[in-house]
Each structure stands twice: as structure tokens, then as C-alpha cells.
C-alpha positions as CSV (number, residue, x, y, z in Angstrom):
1,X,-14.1,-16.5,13.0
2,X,-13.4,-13.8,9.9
3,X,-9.4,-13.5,9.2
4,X,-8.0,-11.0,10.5
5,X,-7.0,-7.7,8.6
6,X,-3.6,-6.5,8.4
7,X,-3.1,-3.1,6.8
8,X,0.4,-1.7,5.6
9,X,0.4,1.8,4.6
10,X,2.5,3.8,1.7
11,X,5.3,6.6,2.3
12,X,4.3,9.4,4.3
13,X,0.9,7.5,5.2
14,X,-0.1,6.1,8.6
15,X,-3.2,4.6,9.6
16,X,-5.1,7.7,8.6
17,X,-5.3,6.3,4.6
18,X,-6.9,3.5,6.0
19,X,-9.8,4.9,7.6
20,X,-12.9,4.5,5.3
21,X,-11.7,1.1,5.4
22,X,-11.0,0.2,8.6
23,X,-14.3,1.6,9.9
24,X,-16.1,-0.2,6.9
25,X,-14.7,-3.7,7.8
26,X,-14.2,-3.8,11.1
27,X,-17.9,-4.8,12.3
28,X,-16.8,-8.3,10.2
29,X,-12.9,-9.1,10.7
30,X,-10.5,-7.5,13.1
31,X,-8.2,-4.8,11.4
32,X,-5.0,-3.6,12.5
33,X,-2.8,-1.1,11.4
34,X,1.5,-1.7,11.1
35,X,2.9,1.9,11.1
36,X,5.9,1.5,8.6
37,X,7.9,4.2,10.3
38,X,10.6,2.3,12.5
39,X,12.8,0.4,10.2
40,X,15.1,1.5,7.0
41,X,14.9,-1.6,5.1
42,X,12.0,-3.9,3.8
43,X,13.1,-6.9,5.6
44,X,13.3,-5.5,9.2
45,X,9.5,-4.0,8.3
46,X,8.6,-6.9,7.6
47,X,9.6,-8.9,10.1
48,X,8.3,-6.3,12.2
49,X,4.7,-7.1,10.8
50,X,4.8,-10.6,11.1
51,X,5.6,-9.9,14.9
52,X,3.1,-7.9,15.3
53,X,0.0,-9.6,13.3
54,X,-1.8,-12.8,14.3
55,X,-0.6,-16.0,13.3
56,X,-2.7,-16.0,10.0
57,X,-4.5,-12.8,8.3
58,X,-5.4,-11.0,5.3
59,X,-2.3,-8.7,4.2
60,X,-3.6,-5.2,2.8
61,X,-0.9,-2.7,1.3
62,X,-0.7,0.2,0.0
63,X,2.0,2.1,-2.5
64,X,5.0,1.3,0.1
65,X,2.9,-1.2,2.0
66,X,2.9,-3.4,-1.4
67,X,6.6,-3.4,-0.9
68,X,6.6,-4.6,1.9
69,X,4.0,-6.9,1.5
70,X,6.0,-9.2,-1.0
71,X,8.5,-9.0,2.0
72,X,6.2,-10.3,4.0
73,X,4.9,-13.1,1.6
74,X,9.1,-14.1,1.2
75,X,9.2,-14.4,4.7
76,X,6.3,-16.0,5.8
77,X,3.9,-17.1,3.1
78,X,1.6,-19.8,4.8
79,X,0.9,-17.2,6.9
80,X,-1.1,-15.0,4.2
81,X,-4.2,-16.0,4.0
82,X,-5.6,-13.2,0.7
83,X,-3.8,-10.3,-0.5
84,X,-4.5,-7.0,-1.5
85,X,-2.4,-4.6,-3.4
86,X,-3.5,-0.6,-3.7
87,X,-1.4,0.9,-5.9
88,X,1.5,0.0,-5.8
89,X,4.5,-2.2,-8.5
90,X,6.5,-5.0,-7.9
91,X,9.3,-3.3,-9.9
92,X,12.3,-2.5,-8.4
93,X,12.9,2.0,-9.2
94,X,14.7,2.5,-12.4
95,X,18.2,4.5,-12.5
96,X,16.0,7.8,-12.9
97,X,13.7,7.0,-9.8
98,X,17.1,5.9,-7.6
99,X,18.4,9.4,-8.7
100,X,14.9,11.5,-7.7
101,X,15.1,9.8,-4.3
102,X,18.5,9.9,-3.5
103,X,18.4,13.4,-4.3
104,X,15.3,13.8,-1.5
105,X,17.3,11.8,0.9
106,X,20.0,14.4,0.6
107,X,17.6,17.4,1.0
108,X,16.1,15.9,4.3
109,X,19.2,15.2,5.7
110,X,19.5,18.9,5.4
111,X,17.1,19.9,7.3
112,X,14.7,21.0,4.0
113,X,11.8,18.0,4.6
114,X,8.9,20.0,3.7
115,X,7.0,17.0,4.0
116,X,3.2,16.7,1.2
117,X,3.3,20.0,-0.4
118,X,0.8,22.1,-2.2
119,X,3.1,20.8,-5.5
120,X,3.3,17.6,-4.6
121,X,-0.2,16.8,-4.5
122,X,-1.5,16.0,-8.4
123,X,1.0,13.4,-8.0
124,X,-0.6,11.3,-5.3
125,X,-4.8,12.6,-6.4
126,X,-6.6,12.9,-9.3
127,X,-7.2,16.4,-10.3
128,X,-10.7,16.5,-10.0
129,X,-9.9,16.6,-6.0
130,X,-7.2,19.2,-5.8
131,X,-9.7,21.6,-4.4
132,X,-11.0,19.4,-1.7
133,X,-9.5,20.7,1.4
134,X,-11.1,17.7,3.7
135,X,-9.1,15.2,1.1
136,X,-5.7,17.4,0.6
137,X,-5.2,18.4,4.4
138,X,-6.1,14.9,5.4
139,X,-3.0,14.2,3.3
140,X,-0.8,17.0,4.9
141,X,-1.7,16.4,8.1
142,X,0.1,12.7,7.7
143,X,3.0,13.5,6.1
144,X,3.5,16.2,8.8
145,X,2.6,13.1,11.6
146,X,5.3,11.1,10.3
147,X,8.3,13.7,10.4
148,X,11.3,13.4,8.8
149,X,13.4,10.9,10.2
150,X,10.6,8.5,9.7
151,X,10.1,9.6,6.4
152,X,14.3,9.0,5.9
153,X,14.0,5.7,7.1
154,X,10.9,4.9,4.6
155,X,13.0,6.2,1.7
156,X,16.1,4.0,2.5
157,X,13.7,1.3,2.7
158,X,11.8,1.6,-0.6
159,X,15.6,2.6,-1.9
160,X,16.8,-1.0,-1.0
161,X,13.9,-3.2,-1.8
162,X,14.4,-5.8,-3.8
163,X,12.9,-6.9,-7.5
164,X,9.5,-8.5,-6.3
165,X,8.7,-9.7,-10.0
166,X,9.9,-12.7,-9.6
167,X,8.0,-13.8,-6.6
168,X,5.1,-13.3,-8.2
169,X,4.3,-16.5,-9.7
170,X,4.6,-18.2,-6.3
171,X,1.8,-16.3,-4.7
172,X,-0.6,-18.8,-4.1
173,X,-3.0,-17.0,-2.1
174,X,-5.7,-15.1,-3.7
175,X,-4.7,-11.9,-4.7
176,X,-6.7,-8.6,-5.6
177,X,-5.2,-5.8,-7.3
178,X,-6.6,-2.7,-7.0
179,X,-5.2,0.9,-8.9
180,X,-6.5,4.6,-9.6
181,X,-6.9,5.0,-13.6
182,X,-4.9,8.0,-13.5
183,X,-2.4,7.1,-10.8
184,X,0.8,8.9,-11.6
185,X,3.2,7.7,-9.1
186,X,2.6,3.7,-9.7
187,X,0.7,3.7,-13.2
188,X,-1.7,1.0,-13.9
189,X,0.6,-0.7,-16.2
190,X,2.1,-1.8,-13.1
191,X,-1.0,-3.3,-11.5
192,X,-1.8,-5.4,-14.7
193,X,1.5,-6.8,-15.1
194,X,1.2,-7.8,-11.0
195,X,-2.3,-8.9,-11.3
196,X,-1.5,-11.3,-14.6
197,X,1.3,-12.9,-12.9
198,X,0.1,-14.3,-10.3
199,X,-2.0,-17.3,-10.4
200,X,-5.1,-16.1,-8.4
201,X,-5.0,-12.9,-9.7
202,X,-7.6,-10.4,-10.2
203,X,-7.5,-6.5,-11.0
204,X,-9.7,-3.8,-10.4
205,X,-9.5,-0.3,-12.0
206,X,-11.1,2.9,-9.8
207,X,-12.2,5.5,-12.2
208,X,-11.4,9.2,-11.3
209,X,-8.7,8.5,-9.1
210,X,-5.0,8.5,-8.9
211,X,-2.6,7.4,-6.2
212,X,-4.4,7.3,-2.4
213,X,-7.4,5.2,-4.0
214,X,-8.3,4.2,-0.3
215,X,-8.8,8.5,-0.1
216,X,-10.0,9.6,-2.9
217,X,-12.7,7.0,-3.5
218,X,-14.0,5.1,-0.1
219,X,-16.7,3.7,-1.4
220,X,-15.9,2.3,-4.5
221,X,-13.0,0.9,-3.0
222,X,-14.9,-0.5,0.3
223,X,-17.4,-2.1,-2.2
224,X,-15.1,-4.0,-4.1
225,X,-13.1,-4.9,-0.9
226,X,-16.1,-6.5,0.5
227,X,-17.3,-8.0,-2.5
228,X,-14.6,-9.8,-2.7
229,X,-13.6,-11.0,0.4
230,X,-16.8,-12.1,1.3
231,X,-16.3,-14.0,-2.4
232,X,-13.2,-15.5,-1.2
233,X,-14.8,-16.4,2.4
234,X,-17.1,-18.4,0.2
235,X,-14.8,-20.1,-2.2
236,X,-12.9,-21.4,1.0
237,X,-15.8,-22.7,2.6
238,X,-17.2,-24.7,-0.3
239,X,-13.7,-25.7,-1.1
């Protein structure tokens, strides 16, 4: 029987971002979904995951999902079986980053969530798909699904998440890292230094992309998923 597949996604994201992926995998390991939408701090979502997912699986997250994910691993980490990162750092936000989201907390609070805008989007996709309505209103659309109280809640959590750097070196599952080349949001300087700290470690770069990889470039990214779990499958066998 294939491990299971659990999927974690980012701010503003529900299972939506997960789709080419889902649908690629799922005729060879059962997927599920965690909305991250019900909790305001990392530790309550991920103690929410482990409730949820089956007793062993593959952890998948994305941007905020990644957060939680090395929640998850602090919690519980006989229970991950392989990880996967999209995007995403194991920093904690600098003084300038607390500031930014504080400062959108505020504005929510206020009634002025305007959820993905028009503006906002060169930050999460590469430019080259600014003008791809099917892409950009997919992106919209989930931003608008998860409303503003959810999206307070997911701020408060990112907010409050601890440093994950130095859990990194204890990750003894393997681990694939996985980033846009022009992600703005979580740069690839961030993947690398995640990637070369922990032991099992491997990164992977997606060309002409930027922030919602999984988006922006389904079949690259199903490829090297599948490459390498099946890779991984293997090693555990013959091991």
C-alpha cells in the first residue's frame, strides 16, 4: 500500500493550489487536503493535521503549509514518512516583514480585506503569466473562498511561528525542496539554505515561475514529484 499524501496549503490557498497534483497522484497514493483556515497559531494547525491524517503519510506544504509542516515534524516526527516543501523558508519574518503584516492585520480588522488583488499578483506569479486569466482568477477565486476571518487567523498564525532553522538538522526523513526561480515572496535563497541543512536533502529549481509553483507550472512540478517519490518508494524497499 502507497503512503498516504498529506497536503498543507499557503495563505489565502485551499485545496484549489493543489489540484494538478492531487489529480496527478491520486490513481497511486491517497491524497488529502488540511484546509489551514481554523486555527491562529502553528501549533493548534498542526495538531489539527495530525488529527486528521493517517497514522503515517507523506507531508506536502506549501508557502504557509511549510510552516506548519515543521510544526508538524516537532510534534510528531515518526509519523512523517517524506517531505516536501513548495516554496516556502524556515526563517522566522524579520522586523520589516512583522511590520508589513501587522499593518494588514490592522486593515482587515477594519473591514478593508480586499483579499488577491490585481496588485498583488506579480508577487505570488511570474510575470510571464500575469495575463493568464484561467491562472490569476483561479488565484482570486481562493483568496475570496477563504474570507477574511480565516485569512486573520492565518496571519496571526504565520505572525507567531517559531524559528524552524534549528529543527532542520533533525529531519531525518527524506526531504524535497522544491521553489519558483523568480519567487518573490519566499526567494530561493531560502530553499537552498533549507535544502542544505537537512541530511536527506534535495532541491529543485522550476524555471519561469515564482511563488504558486504547484499553479504556475503543473507539469514540471507533477514530474519531479513523481520522480521522486517513486525514487524514494524504491530506496525504502531495497533498504
Amino acid at each position: 500500500m502507497a503512503t498516504p499524501i498529506v497536503f498543507l496549503p499557503g495563505l489565502l490557498c485551499n485545496h484549489t493550489v493543489f489540484g494538478p497534483q492531487t489529480e496527478s497522484l491520486s490513481p497511486n497514493y491517497p491524497t488529502f487536503v488540511t484546509e489551514l483556515t481554523h486555527y491562529d497559531s502553528v501549533a493548534a494547525l498542526a495538531r489539527q493535521v495530525l488529527t486528521e491524517a493517517p497514522d503515517r503519510f507523506t507531508l506536502i506544504g506549501l508557502s504557509m503549509g511549510g510552516y506548519v509542516a515543521f510544526e508538524v515534524l516537532r510534534q510528531a516526527m515518526s509519523r512523517v514518512e517524506k517531505l516536501v516543501l513548495f516554496d516556502t523558508s524556515a526563517r522566522p519574518d524579520d522586523d520589516a516583514t512583522r511590520r508589513r503584516r501587522r499593518g494588514l492585520i490592522a486593515l482587515s480588522r477594519q473591514g478593508r480585506f480586499k483579499g488577491v488583488t490585481q496588485r498583488l499578483l506579480p508577487q505570488l506569479v511570474h510575470p510571464s503569466r500575469l495575463g493568464d486569466p484561467a491562472l490569476t482568477d483561479t488565484i482570486i477565486d481562493m483568496a475570496s473562498d477563504i474570507g477574511r476571518e480565516a485569512y486573520l487567523r492565518q496571519q496571526t498564525a504565520i505572525l507567531g511561528r517559531p524559528d524552524s532553522r534549528p529543527l532542520l538538522p533533525s529531519i531525518a526523513c527524506p526531504t524535497l525542496v522544491v521553489c519558483g526561480r523568480e519567487d518573490v515572496l519566499t526567494p530561493l535563497e531560502r530553499s537552498k539554505e533549507i535544502a542544505e541543512a537537512v541530511p536527506d536533502g534535495t532541491l529543485e529549481i522550476i524555471e519561469q515561475a515564482g511563488h504558486l509553483v504547484t499553479l504556475e507550472r503543473p507539469d514540471a512540478v507533477n514530474r519531479i514529484l513523481l520522480r521522486w517519490l517513486e525514487a524514494t518508494d524504491e530506496v525504502r524497499k531495497t533498504g
